[in-house]
C-alpha positions in Angstrom: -70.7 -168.5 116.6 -72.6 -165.1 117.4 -69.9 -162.9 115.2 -70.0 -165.4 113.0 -73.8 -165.0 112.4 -73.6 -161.4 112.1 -70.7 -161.6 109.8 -72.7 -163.7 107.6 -75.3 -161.5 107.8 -73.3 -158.3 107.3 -72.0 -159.3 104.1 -75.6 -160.3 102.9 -77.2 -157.4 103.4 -73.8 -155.6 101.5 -74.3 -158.1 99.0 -77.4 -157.1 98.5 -76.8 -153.5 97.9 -73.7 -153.9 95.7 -76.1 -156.0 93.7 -78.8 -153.4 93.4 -76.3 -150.4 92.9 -74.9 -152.7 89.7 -78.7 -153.2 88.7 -79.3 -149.8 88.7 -75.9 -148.4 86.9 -77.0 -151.1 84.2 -79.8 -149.3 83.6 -77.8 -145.8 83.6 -76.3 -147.0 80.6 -76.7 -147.4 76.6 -80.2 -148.0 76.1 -81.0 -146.8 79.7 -81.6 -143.7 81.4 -78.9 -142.2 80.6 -79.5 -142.8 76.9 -82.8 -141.5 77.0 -81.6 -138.5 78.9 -79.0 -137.6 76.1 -81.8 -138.0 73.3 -84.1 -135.9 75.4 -80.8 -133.1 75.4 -80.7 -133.2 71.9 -84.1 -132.8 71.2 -84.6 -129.7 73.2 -81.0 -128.3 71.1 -83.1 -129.0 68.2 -86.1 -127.1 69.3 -83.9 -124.4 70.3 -81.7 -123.8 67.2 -83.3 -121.7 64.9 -83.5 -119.1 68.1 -80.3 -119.3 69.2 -77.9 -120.3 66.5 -74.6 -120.5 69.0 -76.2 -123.6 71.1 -74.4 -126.8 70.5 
């Protein structure tokens, strides 16, 4: 009954992270972080431009 207990208890607490790592990657993507990251990128290459005219 004892392995049993930490069985059950081993795959809630893995449960739990998988959940929190999907959470997270959700957020990573469009409309996320990850999209507000790229916007900031092409911000700056706009900024930058009219100095350097071979950044892409």
């Amino acid at each position: 009954m004892a392995r049993l207990n930490r069985l059950e208890l081993t795959i809630e607490a893995e449960t739990k992270d998988i959940s929190a790592c999907a959470r997270k990657m959700s957020k990573w993507g469009a409309g996320g972080r990850k999209q507000l990251l790229l916007a900031a990128r092409e911000r700056m290459i706009e900024q930058v431009q009219p100095f350097l005219p071979g950044v892409e």
